[in-house]
N, C-alpha and C positions, 0 to 999 in steps of 0.2 A: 504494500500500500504506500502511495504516493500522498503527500502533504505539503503543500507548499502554501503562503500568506498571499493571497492577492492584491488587496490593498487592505490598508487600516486607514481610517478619517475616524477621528477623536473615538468615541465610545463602539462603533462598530466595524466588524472584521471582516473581510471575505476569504473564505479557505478553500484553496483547490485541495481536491482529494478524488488521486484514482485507483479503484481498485482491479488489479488484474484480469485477466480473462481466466487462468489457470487456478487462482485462488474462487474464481465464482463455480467454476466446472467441480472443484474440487466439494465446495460444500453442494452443492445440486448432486454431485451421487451419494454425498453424506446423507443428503434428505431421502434420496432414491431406497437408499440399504434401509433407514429407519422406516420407511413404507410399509417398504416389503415383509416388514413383518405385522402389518396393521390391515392394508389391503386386501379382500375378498374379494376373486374375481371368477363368474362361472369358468367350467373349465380345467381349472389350476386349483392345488390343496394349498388348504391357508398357510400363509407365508411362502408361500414356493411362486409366487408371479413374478415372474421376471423385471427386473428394472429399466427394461425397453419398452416392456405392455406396460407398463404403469404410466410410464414418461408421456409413451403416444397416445394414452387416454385424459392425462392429467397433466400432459408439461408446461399447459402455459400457467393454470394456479399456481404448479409448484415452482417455477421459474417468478412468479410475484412473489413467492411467500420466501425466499430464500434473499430474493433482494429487498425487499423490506429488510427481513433482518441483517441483511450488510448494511443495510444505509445506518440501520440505528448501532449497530455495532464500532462501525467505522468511524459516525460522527461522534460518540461518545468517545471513541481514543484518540480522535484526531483533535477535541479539545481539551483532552487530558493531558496530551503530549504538545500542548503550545501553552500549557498552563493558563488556560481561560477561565473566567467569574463571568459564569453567563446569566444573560438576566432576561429570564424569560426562555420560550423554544424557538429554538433556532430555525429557518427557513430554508429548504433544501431546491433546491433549482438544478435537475438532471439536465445535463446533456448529452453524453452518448450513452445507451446501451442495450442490449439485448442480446440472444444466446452467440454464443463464439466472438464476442466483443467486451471491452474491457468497457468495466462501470467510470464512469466521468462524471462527478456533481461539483456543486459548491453546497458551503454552508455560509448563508451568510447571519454571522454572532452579533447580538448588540451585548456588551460585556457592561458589567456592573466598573463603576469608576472606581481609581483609586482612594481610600479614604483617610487620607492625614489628621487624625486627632486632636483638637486642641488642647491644653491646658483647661482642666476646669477650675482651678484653684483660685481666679477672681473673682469669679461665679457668686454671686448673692442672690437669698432666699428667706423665707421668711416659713417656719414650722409653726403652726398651732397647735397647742395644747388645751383640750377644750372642756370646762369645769360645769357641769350639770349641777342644777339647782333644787334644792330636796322640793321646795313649791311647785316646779316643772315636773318631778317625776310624781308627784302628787295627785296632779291635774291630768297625768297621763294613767295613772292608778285608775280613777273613777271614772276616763273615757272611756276603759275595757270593762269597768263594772258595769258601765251602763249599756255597754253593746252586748254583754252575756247576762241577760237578765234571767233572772228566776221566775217561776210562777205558781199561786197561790189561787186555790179553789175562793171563789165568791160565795156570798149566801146564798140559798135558796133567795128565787126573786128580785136578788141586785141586778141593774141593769148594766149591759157592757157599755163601753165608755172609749174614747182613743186611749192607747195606751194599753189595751187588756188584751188577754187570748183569748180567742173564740174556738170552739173545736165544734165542728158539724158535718153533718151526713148532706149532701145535695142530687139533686137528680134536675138535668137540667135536658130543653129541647130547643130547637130552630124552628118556626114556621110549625110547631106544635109535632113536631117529628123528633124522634132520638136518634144520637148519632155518638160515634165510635167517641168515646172518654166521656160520655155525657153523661156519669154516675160518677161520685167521690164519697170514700169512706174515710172520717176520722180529719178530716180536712184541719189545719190547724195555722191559725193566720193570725198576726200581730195588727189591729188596729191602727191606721195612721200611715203603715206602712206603705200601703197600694201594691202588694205585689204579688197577687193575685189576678187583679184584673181591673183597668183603670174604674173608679169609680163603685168599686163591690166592698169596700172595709165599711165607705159611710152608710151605707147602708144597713150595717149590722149595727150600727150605735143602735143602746135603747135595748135592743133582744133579751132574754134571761134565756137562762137552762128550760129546755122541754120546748123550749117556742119553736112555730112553724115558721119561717119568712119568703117570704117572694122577694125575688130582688130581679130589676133587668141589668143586663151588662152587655156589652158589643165585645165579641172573639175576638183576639188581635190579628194585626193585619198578615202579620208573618206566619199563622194556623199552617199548621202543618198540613192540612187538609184544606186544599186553593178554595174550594166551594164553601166553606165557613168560615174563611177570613172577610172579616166585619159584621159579622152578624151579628144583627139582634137577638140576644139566648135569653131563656126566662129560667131562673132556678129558681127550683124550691129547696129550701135548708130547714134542716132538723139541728138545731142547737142543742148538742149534745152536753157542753160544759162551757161556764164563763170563768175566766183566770185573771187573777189582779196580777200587777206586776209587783214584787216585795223585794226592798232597799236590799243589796248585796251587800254583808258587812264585808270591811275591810284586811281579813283576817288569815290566818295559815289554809282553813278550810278552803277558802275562796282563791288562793295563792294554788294551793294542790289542785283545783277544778284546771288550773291554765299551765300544768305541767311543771308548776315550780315546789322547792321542797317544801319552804312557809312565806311568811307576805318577806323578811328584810332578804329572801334569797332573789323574790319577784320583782323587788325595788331594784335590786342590783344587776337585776338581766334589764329594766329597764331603762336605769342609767345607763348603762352601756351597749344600749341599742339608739338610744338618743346619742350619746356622746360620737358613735360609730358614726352615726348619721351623718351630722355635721364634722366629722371627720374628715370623710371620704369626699366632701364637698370642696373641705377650705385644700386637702392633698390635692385635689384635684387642680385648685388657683395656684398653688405652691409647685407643682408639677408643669402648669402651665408658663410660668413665671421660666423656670428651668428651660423648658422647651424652647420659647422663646430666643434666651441666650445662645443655647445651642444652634439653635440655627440663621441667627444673626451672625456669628463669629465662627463660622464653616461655609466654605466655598466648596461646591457639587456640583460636577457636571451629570446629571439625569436622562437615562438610559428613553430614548423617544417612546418605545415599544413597553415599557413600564406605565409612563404618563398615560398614554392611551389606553392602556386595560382599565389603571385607576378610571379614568375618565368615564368607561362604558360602565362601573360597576354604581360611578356617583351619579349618573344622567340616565340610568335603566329604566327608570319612573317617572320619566319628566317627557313632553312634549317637544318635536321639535323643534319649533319657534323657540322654546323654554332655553331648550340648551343653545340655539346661536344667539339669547341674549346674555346669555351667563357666561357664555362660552369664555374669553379671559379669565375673568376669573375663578370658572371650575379649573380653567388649567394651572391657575396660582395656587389654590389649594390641592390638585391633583400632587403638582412638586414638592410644596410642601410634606405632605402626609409619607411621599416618598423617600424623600429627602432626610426625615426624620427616621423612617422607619428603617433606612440602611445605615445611619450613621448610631443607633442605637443598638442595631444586630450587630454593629462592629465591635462597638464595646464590650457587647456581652460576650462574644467569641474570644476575645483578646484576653478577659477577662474569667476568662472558662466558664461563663456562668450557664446552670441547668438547672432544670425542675423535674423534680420525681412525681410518680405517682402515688405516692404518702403525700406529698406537699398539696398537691390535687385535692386528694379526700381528708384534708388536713384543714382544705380551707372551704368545703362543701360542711364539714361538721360545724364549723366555727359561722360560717352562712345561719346552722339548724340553728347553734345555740342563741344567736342574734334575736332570732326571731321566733320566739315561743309560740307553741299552738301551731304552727305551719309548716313542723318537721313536712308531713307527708308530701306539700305541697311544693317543697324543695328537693324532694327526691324524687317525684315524678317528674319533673322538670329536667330533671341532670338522663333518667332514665330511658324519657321518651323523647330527646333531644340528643342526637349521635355527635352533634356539633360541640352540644354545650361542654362537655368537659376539655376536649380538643380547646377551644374559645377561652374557657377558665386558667387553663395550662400557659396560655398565650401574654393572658393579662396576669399571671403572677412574674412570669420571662420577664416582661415589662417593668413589674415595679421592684422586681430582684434588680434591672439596670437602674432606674430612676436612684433605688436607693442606695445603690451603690455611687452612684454620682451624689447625691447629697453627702455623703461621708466625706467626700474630696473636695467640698466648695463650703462659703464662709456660709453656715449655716443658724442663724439667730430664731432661739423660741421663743415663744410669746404666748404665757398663760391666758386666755379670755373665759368669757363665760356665755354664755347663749343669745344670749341680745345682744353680745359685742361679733358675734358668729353670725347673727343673722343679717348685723349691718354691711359687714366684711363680704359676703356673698353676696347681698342685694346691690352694695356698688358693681362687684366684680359683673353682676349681670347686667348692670347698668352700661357698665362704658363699654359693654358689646352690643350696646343698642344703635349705636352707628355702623358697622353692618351691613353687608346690602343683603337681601335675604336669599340669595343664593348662597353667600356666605354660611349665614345661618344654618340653612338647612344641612348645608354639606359639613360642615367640622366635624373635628372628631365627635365619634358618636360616645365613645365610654367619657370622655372629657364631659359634654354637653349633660351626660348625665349624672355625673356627678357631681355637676357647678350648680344643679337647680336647687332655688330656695326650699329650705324643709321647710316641712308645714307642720306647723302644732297639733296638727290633728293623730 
């Protein structure tokens, strides 16, 4: 095999590479011999057909299937053996070949650039340290008490009221016809709520245990059955039981109800899912702040065939028109994103840095314990999502470089507390209000969501 450069212009290569006619012969009766013991052919006992019946019924597949695998063979050692950093799949451009003729292609390489490092040791940044307030974790105490409410049988003959439980039997029709689900047993529905069916809670205000009630209500539009979206339904309900709703004490009992051991172990998973909160928020401005510098004080030239996939992966969802008016500056941030994200691979390489799959399910448990009550719903997530751990893996890769660059640059903490945290983000989303909103939409996505203001709720 033949290898020679044909030209190089900055980031991209073109490679002659040919390979013999006697090295192609040679693997084509390789494949012929391997046949011959796979091939059935009437006539002939299995394995015994000869490598000329086989050729003359199958040589033009087998003559594709042998030069695919030279091409990929060849171009993977023809940029092993010029020491290329390719960026992206190279493009092959045949010129001569076919049987008793030597293979002639090019490859032509867009190669990843060289990446010269800078010092980060002038580097400034600003770490939060962020102090939860026993009043905050309070107030976030009797949000969950009052969203897992308890329920408490009424008197004979108290009337229901918003706020209470109702539990009934219905049987319900269309145009005085029944139809598929038009019967409910044990039905059981939170007043006030509406989520049953718009307009059906008020209606039960007033009811007692044992009453009959007629109520109308319209099917919703999206009825799984086309022919009874919107309809006028008449139910009749048997009001089986009315339930007051009863004050959740604050206590070990009601602590153990939400998977915690008693209330000061429930306080402390929720300090520390508030404090996480705004954590991951101000890491995120502080990381941002980082990036920034980084790629202010690095010069990269950007591989064209990179820019364009980013391009197609950020404008997949947008209209025409959409993308040639954004078009500039998707491709500022296209560079950007790139830009970053090789001179960030570089460091972690250089730096040996890797992530296990203990660190992985290291940081999925540490996700459970955050957020109490939703174990199952974070591990059906990770379960039914092929990507998501792959994705997790990625963003720890990440903040194992991040935080290895904060160890190297002038790094200053700064104790706050949650009002001073929520001013600190509200500006940071402030002065990204100038903006144009392609910008917007397109920035980084795990940044964007980490920078959003938390909400007290």
């Amino acid at each position: 095999m033949k290898i020679e450069v044909r030209s190089k212009k900055g980031l991209r290569t073109i490679l002659s590479v040919i390979v013999d006619k006697e090295t192609i012969q040679n693997k084509m009766d390789e494949r012929l011999s391997e046949l011959q013991k796979e091939v059935t052919l009437k006539g002939f006992r299995a394995g015994k057909v000869p490598p000329s019946v086989i050729k003359s019924q199958f040589g033009k597949s087998i003559y594709g299937e042998v030069i695919d695998k030279i091409l990929r063979d060849s171009s993977a050692k023809a940029i092993q053996e010029k020491n290329l950093k390719i960026a992206g799949q190279p493009k092959i451009d045949l010129k001569t070949f076919g049987e008793g003729k030597d293979l002639n292609f090019e490859l032509q390489i867009d190669c990843l650039p060289e990446i010269k490092l800078k010092s980060f040791e002038k580097y400034k940044a600003m770490d939060y340290k962020v102090r939860v307030e026993n009043n905050i974790v309070e107030e976030r105490l009797k949000e969950m008490a009052s969203r897992h409410k308890q329920f408490e049988d009424k008197q004979d003959g108290e009337k229901a009221k918003i706020g209470d439980q109702v539990t009934f039997d219905y049987s319900a029709t269309v145009d005085g016809n029944k139809f598929e689900g038009s019967e409910g047993k044990n039905v059981q529905i939170e007043l006030g709520k509406d989520l049953f069916l718009k307009g059906f809670d008020q209606q039960l205000v007033g009811v007692k245990k044992k009453d009959k009630k007629n109520i109308n209500a319209v099917l919703p539009a999206n009825h799984p059955k086309k022919e009874l979206a919107n309809k006028q339904t008449k139910f009749t309900c048997i009001i089986l039981n009315v339930k007051k709703a009863k004050e959740n004490k604050l206590d070990d009992n009601f602590a153990k109800t939400l998977g915690a051991k008693n209330l000061d172990d429930m306080k402390k998973l929720i300090k520390d899912q508030i404090s996480s909160q705004y954590s991951q928020s101000l890491n995120a401005i502080t990381k941002k702040n980082i990036l920034d510098q980084i790629e202010k004080n690095h010069d990269l030239e950007i591989p064209q065939n990179l820019i364009d996939h980013e391009l197609l992966i950020m404008t997949q969802s947008l209209k025409e028109d959409e993308k040639k008016k954004h078009k500039t500056n998707n491709e500022k941030i296209a560079k950007s994103r790139i830009k970053l994200g090789l001179i960030l691979n570089e460091y972690g390489e250089r730096n040996n840095l890797k992530v296990s799959d203990t660190e992985v399910r290291e940081e999925i448990q540490k996700q459970i314990k955050g957020m109490p009550g939703q174990e199952k719903m974070i591990l059906d997530y990770y379960q039914k999502n092929p990507n998501a751990s792959q994705n997790l893996k990625s963003s720890i890769y990440e903040e194992k470089i991040i935080n290895l660059i904060k160890s190297k640059i002038k790094l200053e903490t700064k104790n706050i507390n949650t009002q001073e945290s929520e001013k600190i983000i509200s500006d940071f989303n402030k002065s990204k209000s100038f903006k144009s909103d392609a910008e917007k939409t397109h920035s980084d996505q795990k940044s964007r969501n980490k920078s959003k203001k938390i909400s007290k709720k």
